[in-house]
C-alpha positions, 0 to 999 in steps of 0.5 A: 348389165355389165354380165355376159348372158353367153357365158353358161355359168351366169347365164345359169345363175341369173335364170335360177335368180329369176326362178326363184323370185318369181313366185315372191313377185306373185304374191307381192303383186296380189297383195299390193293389188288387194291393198289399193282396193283391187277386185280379187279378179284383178288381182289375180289377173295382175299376179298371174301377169306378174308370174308370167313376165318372170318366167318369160324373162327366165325362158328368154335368157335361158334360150337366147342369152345375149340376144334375148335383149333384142327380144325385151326390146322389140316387146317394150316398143309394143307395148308402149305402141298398144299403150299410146294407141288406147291412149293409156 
């Protein structure tokens, strides 16, 4: 990402981006979940995940700007831990 997450113009733009998609992002992932044959709870447990992600990663680059790498770097390190401990 070649932006400057310090500099409050794109920092604003790219949090308002994310706002935005957020809720497409959650109604596209219910979808797909209910068209490969998902219980509707899952589907809704998918979406909710979904809209979750988009609006942590908003809150993130909205309070951290640059540092809010060091953030999604350390959650995906624990996220591939939990899935290499479960064995997923």
């Amino acid at each position: 990402m070649t932006d400057n997450l310090d500099d409050p113009v794109v920092k604003a733009r790219i949090v308002r981006a994310l706002l935005v998609v957020t809720p497409v992002l959650m109604v596209g992932i219910y979808a797909f979940a209910i068209l490969q044959n998902a219980s509707q709870p899952i589907a809704f447990l998918l979406s909710g995940l979904s809209a979750a992600m988009g609006l942590g990663t908003a809150a993130a680059i909205h309070w951290l700007g640059s540092g809010s790498r060091h953030v999604f770097t350390a959650v995906a390190a624990l996220v591939a831990l939990i899935a290499f401990l479960t064995g997923r």
